[in-house]
C-alpha positions as CSV (number, residue, x, y, z in Angstrom):
1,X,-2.8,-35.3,13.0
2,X,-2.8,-31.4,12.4
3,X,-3.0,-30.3,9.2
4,X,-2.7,-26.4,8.6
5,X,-3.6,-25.0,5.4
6,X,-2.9,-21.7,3.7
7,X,-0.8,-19.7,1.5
8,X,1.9,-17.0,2.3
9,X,0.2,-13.5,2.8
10,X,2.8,-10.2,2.0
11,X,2.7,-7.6,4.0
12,X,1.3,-4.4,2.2
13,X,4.6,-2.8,1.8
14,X,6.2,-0.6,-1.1
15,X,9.3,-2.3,-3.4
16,X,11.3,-0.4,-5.8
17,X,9.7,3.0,-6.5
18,X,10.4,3.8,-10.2
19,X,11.9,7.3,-10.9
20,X,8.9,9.8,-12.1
21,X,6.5,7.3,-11.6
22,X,2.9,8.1,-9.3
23,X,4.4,6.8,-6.7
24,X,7.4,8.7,-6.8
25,X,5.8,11.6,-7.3
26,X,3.2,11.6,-4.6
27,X,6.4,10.5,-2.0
28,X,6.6,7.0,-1.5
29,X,9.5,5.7,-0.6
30,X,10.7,1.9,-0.4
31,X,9.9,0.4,2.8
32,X,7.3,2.4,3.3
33,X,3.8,0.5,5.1
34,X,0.5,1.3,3.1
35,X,-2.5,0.9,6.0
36,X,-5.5,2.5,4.4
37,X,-6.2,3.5,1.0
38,X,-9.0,5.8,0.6
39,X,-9.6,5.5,4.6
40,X,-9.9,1.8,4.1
41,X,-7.4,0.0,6.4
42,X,-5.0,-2.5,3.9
43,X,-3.8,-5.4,5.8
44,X,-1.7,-6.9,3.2
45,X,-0.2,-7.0,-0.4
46,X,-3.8,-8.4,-1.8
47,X,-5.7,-5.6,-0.1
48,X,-4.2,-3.0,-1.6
49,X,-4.0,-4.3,-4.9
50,X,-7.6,-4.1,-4.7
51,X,-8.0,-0.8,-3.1
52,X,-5.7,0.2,-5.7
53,X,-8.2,-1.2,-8.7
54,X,-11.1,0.5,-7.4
55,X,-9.8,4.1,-7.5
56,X,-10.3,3.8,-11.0
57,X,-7.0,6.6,-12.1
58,X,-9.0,9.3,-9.6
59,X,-6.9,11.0,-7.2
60,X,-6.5,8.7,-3.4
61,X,-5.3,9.4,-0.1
62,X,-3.1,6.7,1.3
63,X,-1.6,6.3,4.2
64,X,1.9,5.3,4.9
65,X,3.5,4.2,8.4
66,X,7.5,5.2,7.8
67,X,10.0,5.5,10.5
68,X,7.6,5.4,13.3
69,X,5.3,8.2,11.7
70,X,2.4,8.6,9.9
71,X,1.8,10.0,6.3
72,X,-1.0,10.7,3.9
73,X,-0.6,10.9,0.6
74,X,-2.4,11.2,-2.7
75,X,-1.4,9.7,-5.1
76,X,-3.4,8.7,-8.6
């Protein structure tokens, strides 16, 4: 018997982007792919929650995979 435990893991990868909001203003867009935060690769949802808590409100590149391309950003 093979049991297989785990939880489901979401992919690091912008929702709804509130009007005038950070986000919005630094130029995310939904759909977009967070990889790094900071130059710290983000491999999913959890990771960049936490890269997220540890810029502490500073200014933080991030970078976005969108329609095949490659963005930074900063965004605080």
């Amino acid at each position: 018997m093979l049991m297989i435990l785990g939880r489901p893991v979401l992919p690091a990868v912008v929702g709804r982007v509130t009007p005038e909001s950070p986000a919005a203003e630094a130029g995310l867009q939904t759909g977009d792919h967070v990889s790094a935060i900071g130059g710290h690769g983000v491999a999913n949802w959890e990771d960049l929650a936490r890269a997220v808590a540890s810029t502490e409100g500073r200014p933080t590149e991030v970078t976005i995979e969108r329609g095949g391309g490659v963005l930074t950003v900063s965004l605080t």
